[in-house]
C-alpha atoms as one frame of an Amber mdcrd trajectory, in Angstrom:
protein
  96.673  18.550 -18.368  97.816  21.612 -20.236 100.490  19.515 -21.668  97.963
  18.409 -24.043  96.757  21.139 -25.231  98.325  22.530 -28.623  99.635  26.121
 -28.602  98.381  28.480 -31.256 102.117  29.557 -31.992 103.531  26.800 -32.571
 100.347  25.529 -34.596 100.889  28.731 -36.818 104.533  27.700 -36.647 104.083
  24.262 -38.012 101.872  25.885 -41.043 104.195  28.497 -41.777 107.206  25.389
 -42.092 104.494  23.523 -44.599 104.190  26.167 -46.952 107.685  26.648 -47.080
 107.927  23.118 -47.671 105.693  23.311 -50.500 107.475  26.734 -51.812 110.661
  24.933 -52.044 109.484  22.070 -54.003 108.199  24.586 -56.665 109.785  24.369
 -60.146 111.279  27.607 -61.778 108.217  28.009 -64.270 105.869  27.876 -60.932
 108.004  31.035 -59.952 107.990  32.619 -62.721 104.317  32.560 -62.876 104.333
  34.012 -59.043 105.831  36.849 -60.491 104.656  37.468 -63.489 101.134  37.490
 -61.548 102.525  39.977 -58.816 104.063  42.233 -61.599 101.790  42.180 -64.650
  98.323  41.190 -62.993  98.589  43.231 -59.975  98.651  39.409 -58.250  95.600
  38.332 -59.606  95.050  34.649 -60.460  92.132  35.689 -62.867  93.801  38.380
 -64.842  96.648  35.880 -65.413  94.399  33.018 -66.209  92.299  35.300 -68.525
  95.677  36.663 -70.642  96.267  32.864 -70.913  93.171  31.821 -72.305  92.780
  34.429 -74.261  96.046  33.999 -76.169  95.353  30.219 -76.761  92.381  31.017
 -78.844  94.703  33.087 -80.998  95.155  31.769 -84.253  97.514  30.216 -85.842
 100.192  29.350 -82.393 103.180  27.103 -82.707 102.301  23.992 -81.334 105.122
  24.563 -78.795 103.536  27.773 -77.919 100.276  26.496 -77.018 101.226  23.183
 -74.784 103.527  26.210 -72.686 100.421  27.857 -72.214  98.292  24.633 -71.736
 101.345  23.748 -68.952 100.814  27.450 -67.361  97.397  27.031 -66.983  97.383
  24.028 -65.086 100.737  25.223 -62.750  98.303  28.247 -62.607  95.519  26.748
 -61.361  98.025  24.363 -58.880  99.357  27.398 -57.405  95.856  29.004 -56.915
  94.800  26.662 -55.183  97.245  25.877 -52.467  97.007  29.470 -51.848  93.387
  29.881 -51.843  93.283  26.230 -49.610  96.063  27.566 -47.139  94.917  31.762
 -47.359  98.699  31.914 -48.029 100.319  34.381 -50.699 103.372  32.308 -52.144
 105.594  34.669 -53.460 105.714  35.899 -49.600 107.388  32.949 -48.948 109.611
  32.380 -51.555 113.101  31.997 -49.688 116.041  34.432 -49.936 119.164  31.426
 -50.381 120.108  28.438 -51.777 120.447  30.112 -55.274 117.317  31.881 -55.115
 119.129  35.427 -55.085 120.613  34.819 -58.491 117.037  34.081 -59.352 115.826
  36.670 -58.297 118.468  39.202 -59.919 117.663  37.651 -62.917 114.071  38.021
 -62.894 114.372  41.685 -61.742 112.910  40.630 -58.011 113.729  42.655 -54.912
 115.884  40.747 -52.101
């Protein structure tokens, strides 16, 4: 009978190995947005979001310019959400290989 019921660890376990999942699938803007809102907005989603808008209704932008911007806001609000859905702080989970250290160097992250 106990064989049925799940264990809390390796529940946590299995949650832990989908975020990481969805961490690794992320593209290089998605990180760069993880740290730009860890280093500039203190990790705030808002703050971010805010600068964003804020510099869209800035007149005159390059048209490049503002479809970046349009693109950030909606891997923004992508990102937010997972982490709000899953109470999970991404850049925590951002792994340490695979080419991630040169990454990392290059965007001035601790490893």
């Amino acid at each position: 009978m106990l064989k049925n019921m799940p264990k809390k660890e390796n529940s946590e376990e299995t949650k832990l190995d989908a975020h990481r999942d969805f961490v690794g699938k992320l593209t290089i803007e998605d990180l760069i947005l993880l740290k730009l809102r860890q280093e500039l907005y203190d990790g705030s989603w808002s703050a971010l979001e805010k600068d964003l808008q804020d510099r869209l209704q800035n007149r005159p932008l390059i048209y490049k310019i503002i479809q970046r911007i349009r693109t950030d806001l909606e891997r923004l609000e992508k990102l937010r959400a997972y982490e709000q859905q899953n109470n999970v702080d991404l850049l925590n989970l951002l792994p340490r290989a695979d080419g991630m250290l040169e990454f990392m160097d290059f965007m001035g992250m601790d490893s």
